[in-house]
MOPAC internal coordinates of N, CA, C and O (Angstrom, degrees):
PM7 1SCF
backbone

  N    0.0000 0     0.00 0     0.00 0    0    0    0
  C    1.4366 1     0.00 0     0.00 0    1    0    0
  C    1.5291 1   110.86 1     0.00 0    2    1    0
  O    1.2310 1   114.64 1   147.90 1    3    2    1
  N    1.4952 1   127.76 1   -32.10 1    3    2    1
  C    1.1756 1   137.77 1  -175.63 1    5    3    2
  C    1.6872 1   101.48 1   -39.00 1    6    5    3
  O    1.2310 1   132.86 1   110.22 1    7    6    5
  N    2.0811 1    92.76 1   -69.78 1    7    6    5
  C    1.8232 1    94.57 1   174.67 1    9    7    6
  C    1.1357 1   109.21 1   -28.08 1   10    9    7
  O    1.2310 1   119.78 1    88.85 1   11   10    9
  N    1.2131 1   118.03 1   -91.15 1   11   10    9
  C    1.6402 1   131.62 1  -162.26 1   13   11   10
  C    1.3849 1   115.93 1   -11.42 1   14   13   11
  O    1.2310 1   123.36 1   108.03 1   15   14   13
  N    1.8818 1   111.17 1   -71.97 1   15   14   13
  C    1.2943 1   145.54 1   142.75 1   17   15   14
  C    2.0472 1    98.11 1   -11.02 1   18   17   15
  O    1.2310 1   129.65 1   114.05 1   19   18   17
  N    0.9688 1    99.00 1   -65.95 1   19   18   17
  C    1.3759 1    96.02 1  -150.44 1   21   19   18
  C    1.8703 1   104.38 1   -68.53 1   22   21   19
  O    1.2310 1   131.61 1   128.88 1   23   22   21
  N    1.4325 1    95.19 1   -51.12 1   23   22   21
  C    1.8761 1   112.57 1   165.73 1   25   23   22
  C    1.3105 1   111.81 1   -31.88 1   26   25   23
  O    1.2310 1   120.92 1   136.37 1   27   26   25
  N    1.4825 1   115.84 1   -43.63 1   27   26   25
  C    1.7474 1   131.35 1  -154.15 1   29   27   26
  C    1.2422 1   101.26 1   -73.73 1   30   29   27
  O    1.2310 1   122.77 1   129.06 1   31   30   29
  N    1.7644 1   112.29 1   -50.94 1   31   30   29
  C    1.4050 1   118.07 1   176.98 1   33   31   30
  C    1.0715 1   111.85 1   -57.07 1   34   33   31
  O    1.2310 1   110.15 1   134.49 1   35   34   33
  N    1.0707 1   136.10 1   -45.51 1   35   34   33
  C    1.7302 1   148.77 1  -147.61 1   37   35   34
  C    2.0713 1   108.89 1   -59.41 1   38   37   35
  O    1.2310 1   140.09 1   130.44 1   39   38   37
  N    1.9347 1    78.63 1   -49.56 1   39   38   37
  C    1.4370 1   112.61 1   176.82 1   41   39   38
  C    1.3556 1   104.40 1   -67.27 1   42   41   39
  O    1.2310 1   109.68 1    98.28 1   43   42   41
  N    1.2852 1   136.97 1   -81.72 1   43   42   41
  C    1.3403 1   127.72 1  -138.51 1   45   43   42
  C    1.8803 1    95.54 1  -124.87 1   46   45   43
  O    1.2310 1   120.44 1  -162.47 1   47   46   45
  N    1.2765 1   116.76 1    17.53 1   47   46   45
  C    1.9010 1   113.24 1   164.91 1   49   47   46
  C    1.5277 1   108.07 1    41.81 1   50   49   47
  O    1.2310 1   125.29 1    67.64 1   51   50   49
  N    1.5298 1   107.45 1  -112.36 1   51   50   49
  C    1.1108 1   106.78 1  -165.63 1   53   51   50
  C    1.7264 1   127.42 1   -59.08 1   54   53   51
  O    1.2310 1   119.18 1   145.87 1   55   54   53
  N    1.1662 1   119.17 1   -34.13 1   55   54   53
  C    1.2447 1   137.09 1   167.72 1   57   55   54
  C    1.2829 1   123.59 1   -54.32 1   58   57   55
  O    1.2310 1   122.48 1   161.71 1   59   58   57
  N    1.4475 1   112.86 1   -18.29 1   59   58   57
  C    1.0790 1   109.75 1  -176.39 1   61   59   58
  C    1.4884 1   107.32 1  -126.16 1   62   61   59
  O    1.2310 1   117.74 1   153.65 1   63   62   61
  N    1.4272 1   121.91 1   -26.35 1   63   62   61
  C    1.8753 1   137.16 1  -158.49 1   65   63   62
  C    1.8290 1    79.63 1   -57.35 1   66   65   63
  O    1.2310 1   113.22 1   105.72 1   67   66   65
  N    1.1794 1   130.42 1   -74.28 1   67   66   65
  C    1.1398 1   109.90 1  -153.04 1   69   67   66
  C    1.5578 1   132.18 1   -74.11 1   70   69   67
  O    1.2310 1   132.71 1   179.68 1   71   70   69
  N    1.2080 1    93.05 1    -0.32 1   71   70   69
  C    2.2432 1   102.71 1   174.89 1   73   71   70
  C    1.5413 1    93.89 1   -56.88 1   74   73   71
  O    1.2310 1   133.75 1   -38.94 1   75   74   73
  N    1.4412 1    91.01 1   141.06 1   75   74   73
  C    1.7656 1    95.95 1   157.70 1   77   75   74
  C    1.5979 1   110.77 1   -88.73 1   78   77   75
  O    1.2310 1   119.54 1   -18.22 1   79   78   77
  N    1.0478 1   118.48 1   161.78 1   79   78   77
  C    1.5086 1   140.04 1  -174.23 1   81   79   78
  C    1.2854 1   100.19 1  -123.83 1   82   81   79
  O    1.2310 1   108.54 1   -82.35 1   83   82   81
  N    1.4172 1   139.04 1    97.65 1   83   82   81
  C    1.7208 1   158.71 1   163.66 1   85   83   82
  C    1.6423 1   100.40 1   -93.29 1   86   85   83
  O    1.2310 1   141.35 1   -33.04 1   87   86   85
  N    1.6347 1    76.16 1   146.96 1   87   86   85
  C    1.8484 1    96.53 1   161.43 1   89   87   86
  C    1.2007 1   110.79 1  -138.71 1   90   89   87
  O    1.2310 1   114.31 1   -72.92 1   91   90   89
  N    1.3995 1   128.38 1   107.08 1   91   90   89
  C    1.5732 1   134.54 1   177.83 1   93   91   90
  C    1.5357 1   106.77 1   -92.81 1   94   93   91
  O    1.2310 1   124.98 1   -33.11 1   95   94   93
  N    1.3356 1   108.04 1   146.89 1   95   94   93
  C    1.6322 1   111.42 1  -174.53 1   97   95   94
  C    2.1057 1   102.00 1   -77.16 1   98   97   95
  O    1.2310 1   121.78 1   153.94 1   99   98   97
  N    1.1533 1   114.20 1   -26.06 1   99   98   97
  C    1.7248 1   121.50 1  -178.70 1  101   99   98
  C    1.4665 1    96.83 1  -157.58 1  102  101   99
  O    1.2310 1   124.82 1   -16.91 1  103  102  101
  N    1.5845 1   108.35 1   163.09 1  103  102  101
  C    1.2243 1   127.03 1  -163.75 1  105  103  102
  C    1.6502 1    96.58 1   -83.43 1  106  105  103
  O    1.2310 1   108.25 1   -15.37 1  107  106  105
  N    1.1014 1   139.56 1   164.63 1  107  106  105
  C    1.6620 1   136.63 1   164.22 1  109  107  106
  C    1.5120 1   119.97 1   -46.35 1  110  109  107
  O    1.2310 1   129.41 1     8.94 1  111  110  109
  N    1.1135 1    99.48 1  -171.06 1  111  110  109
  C    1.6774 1    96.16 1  -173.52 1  113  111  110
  C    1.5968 1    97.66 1   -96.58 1  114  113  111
  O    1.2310 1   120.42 1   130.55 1  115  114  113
  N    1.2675 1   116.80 1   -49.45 1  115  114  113
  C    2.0082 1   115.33 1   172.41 1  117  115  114
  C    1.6620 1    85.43 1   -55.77 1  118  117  115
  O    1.2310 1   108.92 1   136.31 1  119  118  117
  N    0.7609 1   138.34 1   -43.69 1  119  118  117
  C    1.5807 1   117.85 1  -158.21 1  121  119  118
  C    2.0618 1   101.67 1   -72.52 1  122  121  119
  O    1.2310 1   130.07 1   135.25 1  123  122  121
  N    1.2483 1    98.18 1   -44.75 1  123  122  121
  C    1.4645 1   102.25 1  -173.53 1  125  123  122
  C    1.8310 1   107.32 1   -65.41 1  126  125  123
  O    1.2310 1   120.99 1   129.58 1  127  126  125
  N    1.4270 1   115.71 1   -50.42 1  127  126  125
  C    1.1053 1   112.78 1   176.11 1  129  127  126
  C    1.5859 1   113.55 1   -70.34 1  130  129  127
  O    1.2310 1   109.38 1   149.30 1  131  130  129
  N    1.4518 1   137.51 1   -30.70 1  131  130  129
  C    1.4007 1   113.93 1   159.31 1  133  131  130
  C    1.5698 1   132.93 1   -41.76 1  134  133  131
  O    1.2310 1   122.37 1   154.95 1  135  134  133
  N    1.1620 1   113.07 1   -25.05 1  135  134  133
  C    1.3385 1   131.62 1  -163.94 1  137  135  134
  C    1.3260 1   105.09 1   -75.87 1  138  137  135
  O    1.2310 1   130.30 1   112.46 1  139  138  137
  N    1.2098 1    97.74 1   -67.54 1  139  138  137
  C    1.7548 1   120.42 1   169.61 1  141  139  138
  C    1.5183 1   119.41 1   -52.76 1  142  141  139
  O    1.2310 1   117.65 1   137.76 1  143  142  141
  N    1.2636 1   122.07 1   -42.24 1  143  142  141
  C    1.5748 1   111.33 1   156.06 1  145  143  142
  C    1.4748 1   108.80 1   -59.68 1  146  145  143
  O    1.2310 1   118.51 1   107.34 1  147  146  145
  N    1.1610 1   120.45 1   -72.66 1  147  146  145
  C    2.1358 1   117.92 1   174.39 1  149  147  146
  C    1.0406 1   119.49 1    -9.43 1  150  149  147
  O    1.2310 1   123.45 1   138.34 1  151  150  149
  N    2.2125 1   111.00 1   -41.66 1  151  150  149
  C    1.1976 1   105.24 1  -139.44 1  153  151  150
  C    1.4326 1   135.74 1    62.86 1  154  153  151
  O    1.2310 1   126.27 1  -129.90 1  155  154  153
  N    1.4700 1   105.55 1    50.10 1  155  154  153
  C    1.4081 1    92.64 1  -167.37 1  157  155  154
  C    2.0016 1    86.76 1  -149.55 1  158  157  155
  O    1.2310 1   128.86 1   -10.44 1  159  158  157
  N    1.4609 1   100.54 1   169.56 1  159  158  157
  C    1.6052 1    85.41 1   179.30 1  161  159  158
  C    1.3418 1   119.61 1   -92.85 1  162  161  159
  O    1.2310 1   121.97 1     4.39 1  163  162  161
  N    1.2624 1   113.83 1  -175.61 1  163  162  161
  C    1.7028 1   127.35 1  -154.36 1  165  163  162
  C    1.6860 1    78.31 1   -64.53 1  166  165  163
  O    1.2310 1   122.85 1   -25.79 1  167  166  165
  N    1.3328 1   112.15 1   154.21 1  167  166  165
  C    1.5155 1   115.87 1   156.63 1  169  167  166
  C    1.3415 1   120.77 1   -85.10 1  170  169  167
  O    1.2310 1   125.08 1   -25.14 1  171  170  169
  N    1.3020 1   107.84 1   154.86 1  171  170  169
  C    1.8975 1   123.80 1  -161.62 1  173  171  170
  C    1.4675 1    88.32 1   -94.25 1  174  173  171
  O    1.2310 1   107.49 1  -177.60 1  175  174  173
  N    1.5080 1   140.93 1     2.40 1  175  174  173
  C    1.1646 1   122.42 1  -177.21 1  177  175  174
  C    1.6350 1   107.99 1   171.52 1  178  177  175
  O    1.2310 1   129.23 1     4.36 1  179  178  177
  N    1.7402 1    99.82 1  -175.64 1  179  178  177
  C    1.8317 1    93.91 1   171.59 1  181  179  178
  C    1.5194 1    94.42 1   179.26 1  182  181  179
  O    1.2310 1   140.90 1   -40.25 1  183  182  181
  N    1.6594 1    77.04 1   139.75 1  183  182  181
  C    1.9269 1    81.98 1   167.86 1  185  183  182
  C    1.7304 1   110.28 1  -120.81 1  186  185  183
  O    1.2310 1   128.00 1   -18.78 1  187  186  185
  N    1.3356 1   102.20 1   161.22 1  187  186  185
  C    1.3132 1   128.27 1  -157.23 1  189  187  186
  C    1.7202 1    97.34 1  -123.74 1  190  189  187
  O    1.2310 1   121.01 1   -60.45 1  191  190  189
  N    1.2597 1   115.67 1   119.55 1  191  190  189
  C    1.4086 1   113.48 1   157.70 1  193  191  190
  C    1.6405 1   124.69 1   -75.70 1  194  193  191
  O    1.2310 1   123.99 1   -34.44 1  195  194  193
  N    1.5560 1   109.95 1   145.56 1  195  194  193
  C    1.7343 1    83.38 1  -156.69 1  197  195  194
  C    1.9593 1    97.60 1   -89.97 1  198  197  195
  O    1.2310 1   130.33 1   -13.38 1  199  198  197
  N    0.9307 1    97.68 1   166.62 1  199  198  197
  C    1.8339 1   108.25 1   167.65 1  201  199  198
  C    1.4070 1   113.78 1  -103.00 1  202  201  199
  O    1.2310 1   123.16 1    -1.31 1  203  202  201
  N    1.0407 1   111.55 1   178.69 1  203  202  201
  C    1.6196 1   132.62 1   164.27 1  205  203  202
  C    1.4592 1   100.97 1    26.57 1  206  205  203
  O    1.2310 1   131.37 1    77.52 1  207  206  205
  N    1.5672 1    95.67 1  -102.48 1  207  206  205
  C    1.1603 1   125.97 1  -166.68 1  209  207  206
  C    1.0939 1   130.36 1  -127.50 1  210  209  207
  O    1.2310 1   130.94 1  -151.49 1  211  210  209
  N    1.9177 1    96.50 1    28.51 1  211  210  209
  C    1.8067 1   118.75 1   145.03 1  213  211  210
  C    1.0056 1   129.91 1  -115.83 1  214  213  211
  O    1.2310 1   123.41 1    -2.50 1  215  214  213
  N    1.4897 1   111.08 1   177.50 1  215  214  213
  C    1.6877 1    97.02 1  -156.73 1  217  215  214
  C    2.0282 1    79.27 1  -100.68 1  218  217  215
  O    1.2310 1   129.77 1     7.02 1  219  218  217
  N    1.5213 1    98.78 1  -172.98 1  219  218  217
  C    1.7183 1   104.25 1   170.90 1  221  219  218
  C    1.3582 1   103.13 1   -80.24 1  222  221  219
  O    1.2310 1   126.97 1   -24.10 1  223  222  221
  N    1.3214 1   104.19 1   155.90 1  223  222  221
  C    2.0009 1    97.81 1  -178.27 1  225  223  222
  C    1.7680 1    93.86 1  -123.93 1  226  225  223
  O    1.2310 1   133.49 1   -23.08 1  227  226  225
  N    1.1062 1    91.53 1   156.92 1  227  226  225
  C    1.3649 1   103.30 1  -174.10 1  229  227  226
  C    2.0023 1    92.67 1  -122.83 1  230  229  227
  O    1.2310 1   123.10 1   -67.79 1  231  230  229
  N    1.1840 1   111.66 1   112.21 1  231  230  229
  C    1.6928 1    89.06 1   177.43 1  233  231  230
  C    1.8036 1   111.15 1  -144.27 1  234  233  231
  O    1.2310 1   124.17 1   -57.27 1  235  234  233
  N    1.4170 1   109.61 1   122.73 1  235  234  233
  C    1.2848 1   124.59 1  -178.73 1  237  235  234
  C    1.2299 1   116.18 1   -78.56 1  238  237  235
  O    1.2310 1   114.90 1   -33.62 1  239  238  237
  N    1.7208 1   127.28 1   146.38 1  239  238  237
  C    1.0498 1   129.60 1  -165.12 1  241  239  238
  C    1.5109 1   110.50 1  -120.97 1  242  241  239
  O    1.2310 1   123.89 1   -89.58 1  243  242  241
  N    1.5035 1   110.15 1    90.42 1  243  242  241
  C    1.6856 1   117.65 1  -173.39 1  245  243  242
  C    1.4372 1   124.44 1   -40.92 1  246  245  243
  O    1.2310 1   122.22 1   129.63 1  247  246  245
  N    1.2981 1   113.35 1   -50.37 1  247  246  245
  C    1.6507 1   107.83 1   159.00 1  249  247  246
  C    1.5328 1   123.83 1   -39.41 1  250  249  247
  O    1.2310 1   124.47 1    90.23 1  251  250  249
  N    1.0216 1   109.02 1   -89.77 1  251  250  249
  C    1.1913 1   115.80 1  -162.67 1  253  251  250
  C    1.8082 1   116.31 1   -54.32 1  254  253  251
  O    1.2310 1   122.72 1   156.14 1  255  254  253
  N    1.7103 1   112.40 1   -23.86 1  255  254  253
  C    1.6695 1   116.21 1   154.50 1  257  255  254
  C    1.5695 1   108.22 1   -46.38 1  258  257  255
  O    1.2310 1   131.26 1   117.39 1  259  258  257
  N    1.3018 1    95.88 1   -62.61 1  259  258  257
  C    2.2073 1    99.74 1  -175.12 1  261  259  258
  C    1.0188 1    97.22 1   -19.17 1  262  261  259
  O    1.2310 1   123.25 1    93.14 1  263  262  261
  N    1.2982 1   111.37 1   -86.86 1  263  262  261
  C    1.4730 1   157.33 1  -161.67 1  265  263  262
  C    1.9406 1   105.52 1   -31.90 1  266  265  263
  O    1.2310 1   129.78 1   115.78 1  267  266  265
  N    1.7552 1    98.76 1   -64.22 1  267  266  265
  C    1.6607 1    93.79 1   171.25 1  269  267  266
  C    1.6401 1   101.72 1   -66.98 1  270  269  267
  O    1.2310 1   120.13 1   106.75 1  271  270  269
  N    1.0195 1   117.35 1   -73.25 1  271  270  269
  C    1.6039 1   127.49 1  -153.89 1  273  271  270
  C    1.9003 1   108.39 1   -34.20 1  274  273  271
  O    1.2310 1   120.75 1   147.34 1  275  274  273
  N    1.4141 1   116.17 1   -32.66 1  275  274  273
  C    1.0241 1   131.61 1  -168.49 1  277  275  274
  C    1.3696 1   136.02 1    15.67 1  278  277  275
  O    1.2310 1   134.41 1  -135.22 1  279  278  277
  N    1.4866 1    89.74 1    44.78 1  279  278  277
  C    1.8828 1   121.30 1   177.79 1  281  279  278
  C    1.0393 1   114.45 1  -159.28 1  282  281  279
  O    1.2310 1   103.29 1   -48.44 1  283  282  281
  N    1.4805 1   148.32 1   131.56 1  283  282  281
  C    1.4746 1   138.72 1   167.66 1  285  283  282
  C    1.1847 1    98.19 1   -58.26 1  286  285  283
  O    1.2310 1   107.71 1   161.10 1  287  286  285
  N    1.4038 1   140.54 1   -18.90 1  287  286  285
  C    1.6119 1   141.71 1  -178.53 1  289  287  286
  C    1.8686 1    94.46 1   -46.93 1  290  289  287
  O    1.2310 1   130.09 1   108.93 1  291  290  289
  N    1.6307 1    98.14 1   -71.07 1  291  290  289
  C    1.2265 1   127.17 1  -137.36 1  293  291  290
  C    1.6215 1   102.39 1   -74.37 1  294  293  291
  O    1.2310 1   128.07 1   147.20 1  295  294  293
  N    1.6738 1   102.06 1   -32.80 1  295  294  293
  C    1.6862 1   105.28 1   167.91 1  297  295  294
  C    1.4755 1   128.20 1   -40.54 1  298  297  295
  O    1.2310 1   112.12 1   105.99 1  299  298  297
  N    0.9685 1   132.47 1   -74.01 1  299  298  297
  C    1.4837 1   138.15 1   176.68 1  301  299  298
  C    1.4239 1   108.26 1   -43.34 1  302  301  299
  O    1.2310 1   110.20 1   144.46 1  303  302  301
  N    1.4338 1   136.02 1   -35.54 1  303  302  301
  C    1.5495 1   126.17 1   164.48 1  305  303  302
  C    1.6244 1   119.50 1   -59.05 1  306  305  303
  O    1.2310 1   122.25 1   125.21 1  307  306  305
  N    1.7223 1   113.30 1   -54.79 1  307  306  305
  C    1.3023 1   119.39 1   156.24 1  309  307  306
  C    1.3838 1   108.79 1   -25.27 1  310  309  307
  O    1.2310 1   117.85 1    80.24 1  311  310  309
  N    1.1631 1   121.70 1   -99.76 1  311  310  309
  C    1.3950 1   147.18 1  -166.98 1  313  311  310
  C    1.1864 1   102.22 1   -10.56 1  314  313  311
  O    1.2310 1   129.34 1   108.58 1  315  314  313
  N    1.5662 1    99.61 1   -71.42 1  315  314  313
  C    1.8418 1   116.62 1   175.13 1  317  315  314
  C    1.4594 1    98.22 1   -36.82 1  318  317  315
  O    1.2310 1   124.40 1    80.63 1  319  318  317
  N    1.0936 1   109.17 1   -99.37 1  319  318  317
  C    1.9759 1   124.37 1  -172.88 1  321  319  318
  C    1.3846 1    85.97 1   -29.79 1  322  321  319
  O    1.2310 1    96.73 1    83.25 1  323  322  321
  N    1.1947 1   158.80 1   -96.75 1  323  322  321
  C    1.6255 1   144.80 1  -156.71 1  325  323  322
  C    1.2959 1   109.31 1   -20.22 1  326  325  323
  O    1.2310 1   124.06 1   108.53 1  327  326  325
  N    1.6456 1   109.81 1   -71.47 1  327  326  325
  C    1.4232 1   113.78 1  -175.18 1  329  327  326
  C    1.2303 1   115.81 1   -44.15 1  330  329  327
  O    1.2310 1   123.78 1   111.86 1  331  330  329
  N    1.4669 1   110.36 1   -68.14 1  331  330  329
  C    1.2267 1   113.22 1   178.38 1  333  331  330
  C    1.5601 1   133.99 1   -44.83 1  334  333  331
  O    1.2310 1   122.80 1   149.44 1  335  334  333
  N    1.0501 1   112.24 1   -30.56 1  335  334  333
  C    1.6312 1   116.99 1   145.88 1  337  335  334
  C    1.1976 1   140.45 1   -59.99 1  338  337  335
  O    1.2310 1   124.97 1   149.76 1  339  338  337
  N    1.4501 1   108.07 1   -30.24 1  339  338  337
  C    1.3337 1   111.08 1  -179.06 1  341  339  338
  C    1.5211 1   109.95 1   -85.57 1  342  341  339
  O    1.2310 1   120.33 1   142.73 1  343  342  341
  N    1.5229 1   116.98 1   -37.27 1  343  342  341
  C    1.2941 1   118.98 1   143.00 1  345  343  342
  C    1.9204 1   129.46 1   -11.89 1  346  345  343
  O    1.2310 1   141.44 1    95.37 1  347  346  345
  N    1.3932 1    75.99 1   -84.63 1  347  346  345
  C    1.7419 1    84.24 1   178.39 1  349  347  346
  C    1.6185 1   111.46 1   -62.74 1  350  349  347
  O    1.2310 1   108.70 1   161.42 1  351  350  349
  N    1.1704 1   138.76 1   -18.58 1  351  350  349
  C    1.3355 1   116.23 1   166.88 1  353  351  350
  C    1.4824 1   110.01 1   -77.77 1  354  353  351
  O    1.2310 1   119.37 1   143.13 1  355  354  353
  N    1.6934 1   118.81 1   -36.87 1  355  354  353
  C    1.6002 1    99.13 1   160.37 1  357  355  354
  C    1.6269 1   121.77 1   -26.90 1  358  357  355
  O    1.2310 1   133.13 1   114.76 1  359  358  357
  N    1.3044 1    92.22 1   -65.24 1  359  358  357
  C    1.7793 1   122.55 1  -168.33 1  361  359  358
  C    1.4060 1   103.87 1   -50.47 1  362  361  359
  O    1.2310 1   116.92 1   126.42 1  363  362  361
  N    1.5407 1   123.46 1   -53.58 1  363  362  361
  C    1.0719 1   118.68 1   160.01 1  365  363  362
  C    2.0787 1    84.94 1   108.81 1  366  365  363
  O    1.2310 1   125.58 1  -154.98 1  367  366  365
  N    1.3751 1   106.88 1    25.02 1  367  366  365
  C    1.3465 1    97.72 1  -154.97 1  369  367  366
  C    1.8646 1    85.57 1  -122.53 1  370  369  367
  O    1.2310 1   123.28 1     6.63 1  371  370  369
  N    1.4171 1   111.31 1  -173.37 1  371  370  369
  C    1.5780 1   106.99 1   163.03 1  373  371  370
  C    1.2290 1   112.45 1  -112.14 1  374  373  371
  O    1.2310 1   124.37 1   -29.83 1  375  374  373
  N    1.6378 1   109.23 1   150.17 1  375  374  373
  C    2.0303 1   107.47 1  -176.25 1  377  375  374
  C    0.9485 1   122.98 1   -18.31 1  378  377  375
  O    1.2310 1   133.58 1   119.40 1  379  378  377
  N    1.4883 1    91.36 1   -60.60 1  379  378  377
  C    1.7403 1    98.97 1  -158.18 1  381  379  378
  C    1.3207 1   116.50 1   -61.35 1  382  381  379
  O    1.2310 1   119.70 1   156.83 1  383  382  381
  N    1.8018 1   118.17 1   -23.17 1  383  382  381
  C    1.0325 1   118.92 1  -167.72 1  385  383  382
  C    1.8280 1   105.92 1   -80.19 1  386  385  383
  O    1.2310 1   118.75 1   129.29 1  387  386  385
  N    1.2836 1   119.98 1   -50.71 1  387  386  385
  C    1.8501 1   126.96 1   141.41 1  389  387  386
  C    1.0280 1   112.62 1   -21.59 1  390  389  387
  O    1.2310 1   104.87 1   110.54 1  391  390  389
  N    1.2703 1   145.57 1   -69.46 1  391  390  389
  C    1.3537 1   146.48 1   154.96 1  393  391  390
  C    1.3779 1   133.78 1  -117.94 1  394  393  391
  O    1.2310 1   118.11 1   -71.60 1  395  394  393
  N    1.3580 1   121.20 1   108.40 1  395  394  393
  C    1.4163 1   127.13 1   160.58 1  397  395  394
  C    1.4890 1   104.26 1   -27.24 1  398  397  395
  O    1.2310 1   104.03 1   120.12 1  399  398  397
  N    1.0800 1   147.03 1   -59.88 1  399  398  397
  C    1.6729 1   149.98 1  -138.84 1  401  399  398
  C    1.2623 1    93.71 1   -93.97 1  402  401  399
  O    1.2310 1   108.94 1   176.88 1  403  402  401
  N    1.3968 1   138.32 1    -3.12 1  403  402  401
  C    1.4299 1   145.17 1   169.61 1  405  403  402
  C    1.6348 1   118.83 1   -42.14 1  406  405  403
  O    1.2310 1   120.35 1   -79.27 1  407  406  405
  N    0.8757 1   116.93 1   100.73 1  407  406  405
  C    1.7285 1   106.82 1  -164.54 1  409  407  406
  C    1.3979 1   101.69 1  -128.20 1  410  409  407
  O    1.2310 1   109.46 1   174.77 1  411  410  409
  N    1.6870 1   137.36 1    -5.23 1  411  410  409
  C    1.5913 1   117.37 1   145.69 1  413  411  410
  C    1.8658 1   106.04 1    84.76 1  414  413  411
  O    1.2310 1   129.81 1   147.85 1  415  414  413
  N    1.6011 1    98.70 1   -32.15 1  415  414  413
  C    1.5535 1   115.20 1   177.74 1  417  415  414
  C    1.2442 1   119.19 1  -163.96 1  418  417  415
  O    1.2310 1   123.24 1   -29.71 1  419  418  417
  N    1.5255 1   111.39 1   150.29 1  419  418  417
  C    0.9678 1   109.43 1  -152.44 1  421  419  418
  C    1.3515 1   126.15 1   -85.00 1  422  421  419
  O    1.2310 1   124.79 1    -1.22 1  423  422  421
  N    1.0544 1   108.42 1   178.78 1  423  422  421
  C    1.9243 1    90.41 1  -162.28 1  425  423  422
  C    2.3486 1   112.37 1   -95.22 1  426  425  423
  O    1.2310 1   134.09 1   -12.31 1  427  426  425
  N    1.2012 1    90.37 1   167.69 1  427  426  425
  C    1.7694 1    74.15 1  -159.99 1  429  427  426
  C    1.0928 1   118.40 1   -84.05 1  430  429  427
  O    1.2310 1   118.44 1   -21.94 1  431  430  429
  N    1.5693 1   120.59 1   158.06 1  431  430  429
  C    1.3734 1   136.26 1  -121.75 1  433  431  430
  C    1.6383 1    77.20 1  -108.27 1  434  433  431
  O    1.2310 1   103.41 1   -11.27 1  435  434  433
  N    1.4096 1   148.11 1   168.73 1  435  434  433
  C    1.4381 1   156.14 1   142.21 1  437  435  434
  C    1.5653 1    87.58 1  -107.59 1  438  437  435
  O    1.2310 1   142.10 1   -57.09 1  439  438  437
  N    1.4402 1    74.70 1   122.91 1  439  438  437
  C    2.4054 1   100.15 1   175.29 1  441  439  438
  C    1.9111 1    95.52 1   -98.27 1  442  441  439
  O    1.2310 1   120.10 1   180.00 1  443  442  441

């Protein structure tokens, strides 16, 4: 996530220098049980708008990445596309526009 994090700044400076960048091992328990009423799966992540005298957090949820990505290959693309989403709803913008390299999926495998 650091890359990602680090790319994001590179791109957009001020807009982005002050988000925090988190790594939680699972999503919360309201977060896990929203899901589960929806019917829908655990979320890969979440952003936080910041207040006062926090910054916005951007924070990924390591379980449940493993779990989709289901390759150390396939992790580091996730990750990216997470961030980068969670980004742009800060931003209020769309991925692709946060990042060109935004690809949503992962890129193809040679069998």
């Amino acid at each position: 996530m650091t890359d990602s994090a680090e790319r994001l700044r590179e791109r957009w400076g001020t807009k982005v220098e002050r988000m925090s960048f988190e790594v939680a091992f699972v999503p919360d328990a309201e977060a896990l049980l929203r899901a589960e009423a929806e019917g829908e799966a655990p979320p890969l992540g979440a952003s936080l708008p910041g207040r006062r005298q926090e910054p916005p957090r951007v924070i990924v949820f390591r379980r449940p990445l493993e779990t989709v990505a289901g390759s150390a290959e396939a992790l580091p693309w996730l990750v990216h596309d997470v961030v980068v989403e969670l980004v742009a709803e800060l931003l209020a913008m769309p991925p692709e526009r946060v990042d060109p390299d935004y690809r949503g999926e992962p890129p193809e495998q040679d069998d």
